[in-house]
VMD Tcl script that builds the backbone (N, CA, C; Angstrom):
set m [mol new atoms 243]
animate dup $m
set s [atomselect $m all]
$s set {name element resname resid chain x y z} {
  {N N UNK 1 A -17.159 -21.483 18.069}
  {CA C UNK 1 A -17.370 -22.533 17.096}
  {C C UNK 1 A -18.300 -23.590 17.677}
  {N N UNK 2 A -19.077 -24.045 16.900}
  {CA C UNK 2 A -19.867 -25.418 17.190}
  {C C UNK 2 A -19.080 -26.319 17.200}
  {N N UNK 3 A -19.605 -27.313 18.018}
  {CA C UNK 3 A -18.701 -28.626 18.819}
  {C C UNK 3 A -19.160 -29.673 17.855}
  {N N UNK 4 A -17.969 -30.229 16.891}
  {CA C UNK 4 A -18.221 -31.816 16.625}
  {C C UNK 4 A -18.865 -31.651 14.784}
  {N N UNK 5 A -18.923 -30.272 13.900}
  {CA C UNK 5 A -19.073 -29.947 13.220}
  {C C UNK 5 A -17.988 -29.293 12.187}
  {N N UNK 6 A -16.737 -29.406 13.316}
  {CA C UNK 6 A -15.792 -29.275 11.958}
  {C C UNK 6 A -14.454 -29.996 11.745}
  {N N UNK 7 A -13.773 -30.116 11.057}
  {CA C UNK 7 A -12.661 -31.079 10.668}
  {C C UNK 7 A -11.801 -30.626 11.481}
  {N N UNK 8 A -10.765 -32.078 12.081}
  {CA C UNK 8 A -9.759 -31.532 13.009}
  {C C UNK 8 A -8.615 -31.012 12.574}
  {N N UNK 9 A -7.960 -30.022 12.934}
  {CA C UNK 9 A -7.228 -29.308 12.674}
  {C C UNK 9 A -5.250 -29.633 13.319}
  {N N UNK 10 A -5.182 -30.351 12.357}
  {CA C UNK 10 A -3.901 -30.763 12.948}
  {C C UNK 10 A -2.463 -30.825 12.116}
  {N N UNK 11 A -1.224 -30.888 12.930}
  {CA C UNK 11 A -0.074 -30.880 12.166}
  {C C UNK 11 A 0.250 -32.074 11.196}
  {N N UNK 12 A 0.448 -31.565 9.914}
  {CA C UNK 12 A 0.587 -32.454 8.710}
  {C C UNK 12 A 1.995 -32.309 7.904}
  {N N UNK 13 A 2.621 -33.122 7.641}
  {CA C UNK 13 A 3.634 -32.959 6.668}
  {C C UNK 13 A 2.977 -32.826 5.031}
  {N N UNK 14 A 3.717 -32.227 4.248}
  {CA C UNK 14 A 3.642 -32.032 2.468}
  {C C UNK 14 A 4.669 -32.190 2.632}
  {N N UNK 15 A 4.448 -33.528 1.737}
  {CA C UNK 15 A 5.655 -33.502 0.671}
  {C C UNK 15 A 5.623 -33.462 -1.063}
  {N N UNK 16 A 6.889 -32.856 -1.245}
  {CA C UNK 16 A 6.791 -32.753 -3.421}
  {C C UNK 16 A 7.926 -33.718 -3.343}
  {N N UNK 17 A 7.501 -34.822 -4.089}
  {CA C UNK 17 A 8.931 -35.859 -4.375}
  {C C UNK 17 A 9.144 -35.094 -5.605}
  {N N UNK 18 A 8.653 -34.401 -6.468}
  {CA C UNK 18 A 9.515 -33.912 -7.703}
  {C C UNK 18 A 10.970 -33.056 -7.010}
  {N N UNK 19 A 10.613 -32.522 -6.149}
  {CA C UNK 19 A 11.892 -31.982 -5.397}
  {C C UNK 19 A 12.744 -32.228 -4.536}
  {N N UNK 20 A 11.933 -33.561 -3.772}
  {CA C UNK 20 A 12.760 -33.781 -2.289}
  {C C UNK 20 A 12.687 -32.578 -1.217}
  {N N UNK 21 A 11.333 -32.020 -1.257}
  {CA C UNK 21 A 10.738 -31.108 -0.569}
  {C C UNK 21 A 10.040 -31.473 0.296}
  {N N UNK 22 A 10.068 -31.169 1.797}
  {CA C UNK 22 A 8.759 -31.694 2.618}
  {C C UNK 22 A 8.453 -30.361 3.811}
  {N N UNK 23 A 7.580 -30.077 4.244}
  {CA C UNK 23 A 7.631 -29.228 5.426}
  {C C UNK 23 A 6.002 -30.042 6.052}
  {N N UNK 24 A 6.578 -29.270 7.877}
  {CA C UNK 24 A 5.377 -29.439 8.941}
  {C C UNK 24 A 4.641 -28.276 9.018}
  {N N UNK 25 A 3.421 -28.244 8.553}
  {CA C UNK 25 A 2.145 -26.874 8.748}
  {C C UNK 25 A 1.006 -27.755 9.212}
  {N N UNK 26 A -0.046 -26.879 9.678}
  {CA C UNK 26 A -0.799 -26.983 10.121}
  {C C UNK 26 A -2.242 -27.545 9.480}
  {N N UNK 27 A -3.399 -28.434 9.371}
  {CA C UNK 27 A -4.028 -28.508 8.283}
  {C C UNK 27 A -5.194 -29.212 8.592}
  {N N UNK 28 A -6.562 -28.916 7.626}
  {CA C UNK 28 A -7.313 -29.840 8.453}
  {C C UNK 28 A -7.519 -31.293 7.148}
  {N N UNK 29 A -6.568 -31.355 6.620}
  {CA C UNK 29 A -6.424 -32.601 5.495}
  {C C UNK 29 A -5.561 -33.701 6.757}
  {N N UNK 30 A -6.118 -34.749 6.031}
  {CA C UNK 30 A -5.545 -35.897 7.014}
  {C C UNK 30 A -4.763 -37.124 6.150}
  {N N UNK 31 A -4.190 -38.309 6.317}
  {CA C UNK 31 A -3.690 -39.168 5.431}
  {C C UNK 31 A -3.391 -40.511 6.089}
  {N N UNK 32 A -3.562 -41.392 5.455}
  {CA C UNK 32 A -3.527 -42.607 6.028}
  {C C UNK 32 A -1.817 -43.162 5.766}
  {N N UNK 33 A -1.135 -42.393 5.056}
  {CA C UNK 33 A 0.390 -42.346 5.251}
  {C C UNK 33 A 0.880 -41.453 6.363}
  {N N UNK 34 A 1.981 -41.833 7.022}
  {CA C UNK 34 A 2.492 -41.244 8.549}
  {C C UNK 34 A 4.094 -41.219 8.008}
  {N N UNK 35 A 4.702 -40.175 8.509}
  {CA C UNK 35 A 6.124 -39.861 8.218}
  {C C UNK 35 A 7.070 -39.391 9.809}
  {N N UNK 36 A 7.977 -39.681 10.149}
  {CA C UNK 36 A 8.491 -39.218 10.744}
  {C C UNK 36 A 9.418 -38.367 10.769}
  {N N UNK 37 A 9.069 -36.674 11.960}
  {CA C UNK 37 A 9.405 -36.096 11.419}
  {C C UNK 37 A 10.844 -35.809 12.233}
  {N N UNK 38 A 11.527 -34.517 11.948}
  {CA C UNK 38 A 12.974 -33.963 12.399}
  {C C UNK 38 A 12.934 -34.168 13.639}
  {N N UNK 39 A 11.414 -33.671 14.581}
  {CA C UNK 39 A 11.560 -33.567 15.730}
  {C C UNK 39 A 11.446 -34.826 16.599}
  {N N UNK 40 A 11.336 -36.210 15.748}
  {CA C UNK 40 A 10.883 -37.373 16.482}
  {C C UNK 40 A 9.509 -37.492 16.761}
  {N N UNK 41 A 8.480 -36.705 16.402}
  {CA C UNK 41 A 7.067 -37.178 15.904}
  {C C UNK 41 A 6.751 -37.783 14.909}
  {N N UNK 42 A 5.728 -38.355 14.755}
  {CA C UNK 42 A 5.179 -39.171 13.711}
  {C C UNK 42 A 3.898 -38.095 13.132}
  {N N UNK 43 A 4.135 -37.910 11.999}
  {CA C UNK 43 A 2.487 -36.821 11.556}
  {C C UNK 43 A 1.989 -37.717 10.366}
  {N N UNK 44 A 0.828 -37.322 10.157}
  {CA C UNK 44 A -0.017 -37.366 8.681}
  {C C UNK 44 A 1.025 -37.203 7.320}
  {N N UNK 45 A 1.273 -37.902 6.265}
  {CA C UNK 45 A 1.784 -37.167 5.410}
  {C C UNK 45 A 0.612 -37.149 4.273}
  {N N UNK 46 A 0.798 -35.752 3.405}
  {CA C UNK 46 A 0.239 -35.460 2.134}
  {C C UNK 46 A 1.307 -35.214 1.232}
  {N N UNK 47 A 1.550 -36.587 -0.097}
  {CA C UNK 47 A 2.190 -36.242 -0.728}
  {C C UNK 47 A 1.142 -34.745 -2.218}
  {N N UNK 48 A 2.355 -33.824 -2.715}
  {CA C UNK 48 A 1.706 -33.109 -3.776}
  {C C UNK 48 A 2.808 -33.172 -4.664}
  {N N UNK 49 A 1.903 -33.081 -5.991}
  {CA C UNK 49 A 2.615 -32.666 -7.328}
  {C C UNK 49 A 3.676 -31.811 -7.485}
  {N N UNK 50 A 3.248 -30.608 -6.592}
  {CA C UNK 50 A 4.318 -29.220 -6.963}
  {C C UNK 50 A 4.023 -28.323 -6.013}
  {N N UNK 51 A 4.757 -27.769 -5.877}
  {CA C UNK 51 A 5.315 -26.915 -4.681}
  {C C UNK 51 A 5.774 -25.594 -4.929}
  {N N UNK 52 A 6.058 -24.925 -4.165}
  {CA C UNK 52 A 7.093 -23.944 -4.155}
  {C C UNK 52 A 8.491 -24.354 -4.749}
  {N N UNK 53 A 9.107 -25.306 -4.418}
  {CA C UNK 53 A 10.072 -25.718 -4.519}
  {C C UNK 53 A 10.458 -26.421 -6.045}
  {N N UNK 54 A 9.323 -26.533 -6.220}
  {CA C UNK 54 A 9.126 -27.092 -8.058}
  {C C UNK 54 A 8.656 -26.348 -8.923}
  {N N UNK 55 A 7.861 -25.617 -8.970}
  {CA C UNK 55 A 6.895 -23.946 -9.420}
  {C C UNK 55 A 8.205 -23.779 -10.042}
  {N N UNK 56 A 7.600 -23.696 -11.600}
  {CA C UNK 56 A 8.731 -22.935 -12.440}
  {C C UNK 56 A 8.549 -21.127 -11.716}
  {N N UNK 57 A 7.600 -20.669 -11.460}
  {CA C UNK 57 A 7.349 -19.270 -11.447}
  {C C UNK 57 A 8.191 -19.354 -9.540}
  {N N UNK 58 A 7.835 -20.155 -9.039}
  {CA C UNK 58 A 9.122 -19.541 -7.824}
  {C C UNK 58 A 10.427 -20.086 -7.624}
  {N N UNK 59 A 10.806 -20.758 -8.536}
  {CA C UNK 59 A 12.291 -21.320 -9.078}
  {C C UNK 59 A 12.705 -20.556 -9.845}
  {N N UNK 60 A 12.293 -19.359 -10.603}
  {CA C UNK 60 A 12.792 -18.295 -11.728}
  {C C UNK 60 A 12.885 -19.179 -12.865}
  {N N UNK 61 A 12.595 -20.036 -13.351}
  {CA C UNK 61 A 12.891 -20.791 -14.490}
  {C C UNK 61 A 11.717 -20.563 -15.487}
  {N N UNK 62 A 10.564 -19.515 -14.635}
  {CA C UNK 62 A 9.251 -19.468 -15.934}
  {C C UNK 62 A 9.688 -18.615 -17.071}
  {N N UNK 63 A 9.086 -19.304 -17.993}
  {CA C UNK 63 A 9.046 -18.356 -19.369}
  {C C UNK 63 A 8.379 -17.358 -19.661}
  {N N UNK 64 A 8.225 -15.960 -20.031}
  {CA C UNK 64 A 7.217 -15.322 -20.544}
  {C C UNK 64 A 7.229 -15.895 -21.902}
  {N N UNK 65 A 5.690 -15.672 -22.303}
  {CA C UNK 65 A 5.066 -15.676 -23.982}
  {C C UNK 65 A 5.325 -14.823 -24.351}
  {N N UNK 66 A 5.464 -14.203 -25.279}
  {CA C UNK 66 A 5.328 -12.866 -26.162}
  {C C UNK 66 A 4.017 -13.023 -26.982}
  {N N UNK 67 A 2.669 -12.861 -26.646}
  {CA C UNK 67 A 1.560 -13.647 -27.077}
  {C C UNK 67 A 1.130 -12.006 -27.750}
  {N N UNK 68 A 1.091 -10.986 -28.009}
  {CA C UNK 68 A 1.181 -9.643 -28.816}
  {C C UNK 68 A 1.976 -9.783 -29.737}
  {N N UNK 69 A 2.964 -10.548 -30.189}
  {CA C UNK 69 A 3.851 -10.796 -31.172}
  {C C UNK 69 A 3.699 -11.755 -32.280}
  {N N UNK 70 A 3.036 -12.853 -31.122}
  {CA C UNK 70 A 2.159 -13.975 -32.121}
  {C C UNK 70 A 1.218 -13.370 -32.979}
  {N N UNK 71 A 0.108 -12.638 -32.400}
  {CA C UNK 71 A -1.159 -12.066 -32.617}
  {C C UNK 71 A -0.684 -11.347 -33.972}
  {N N UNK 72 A 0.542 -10.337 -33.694}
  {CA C UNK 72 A 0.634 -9.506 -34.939}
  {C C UNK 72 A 1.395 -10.312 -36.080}
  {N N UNK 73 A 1.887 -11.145 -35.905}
  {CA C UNK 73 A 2.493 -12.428 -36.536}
  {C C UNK 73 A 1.485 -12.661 -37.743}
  {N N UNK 74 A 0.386 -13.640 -36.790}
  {CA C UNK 74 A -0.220 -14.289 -37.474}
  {C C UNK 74 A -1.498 -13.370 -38.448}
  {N N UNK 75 A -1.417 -11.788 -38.068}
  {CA C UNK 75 A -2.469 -10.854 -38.587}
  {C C UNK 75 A -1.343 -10.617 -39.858}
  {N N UNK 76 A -0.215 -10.162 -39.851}
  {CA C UNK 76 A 0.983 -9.391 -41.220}
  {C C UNK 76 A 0.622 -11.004 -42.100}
  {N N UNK 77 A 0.565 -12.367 -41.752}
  {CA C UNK 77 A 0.652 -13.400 -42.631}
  {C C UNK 77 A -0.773 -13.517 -43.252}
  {N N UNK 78 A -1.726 -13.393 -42.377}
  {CA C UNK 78 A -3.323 -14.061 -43.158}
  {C C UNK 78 A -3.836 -13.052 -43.644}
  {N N UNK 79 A -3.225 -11.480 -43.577}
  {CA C UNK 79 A -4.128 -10.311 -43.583}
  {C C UNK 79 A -4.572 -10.200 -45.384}
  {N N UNK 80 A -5.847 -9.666 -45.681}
  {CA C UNK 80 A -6.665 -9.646 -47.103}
  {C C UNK 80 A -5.714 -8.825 -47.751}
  {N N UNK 81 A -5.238 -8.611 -48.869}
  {CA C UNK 81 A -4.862 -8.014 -49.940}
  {C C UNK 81 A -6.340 -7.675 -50.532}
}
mol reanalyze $m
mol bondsrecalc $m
mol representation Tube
mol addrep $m
């Protein structure tokens, strides 16, 4: 790698307040908020919207559409006589 050309790469907290979710990964995003963490470090925090932990689709709470049902729905109602 070239020296002094790329973003530093360091440990960051995420957090989702919709959940009361937070974890330590690795990242080259930075933040002028600091959290302290489990282990008695201080890191970067990035708060986000949604998470894993909020994701209707990895909470099982997503809905399927039945959007083939609509379609034939709305074709049996408008269709020409």
């Amino acid at each position: 790698m070239q020296k002094n050309i790329h973003p530093e790469y360091q440990h960051v907290v995420f957090r989702d307040k919709a959940a009361d979710f937070a974890f330590l990964t690795r990242s080259t995003r930075s933040s002028e908020k600091t959290i302290e963490w489990e282990d008695g470090k201080t890191y970067p925090l990035v708060d986000v919207d949604i998470s894993s932990a909020s994701h209707p689709f990895y909470t099982g709470t997503a809905r399927v559409v039945d959007t083939a049902g609509r379609v034939e729905r709305f074709q049996r109602r408008y269709q020409r006589k």
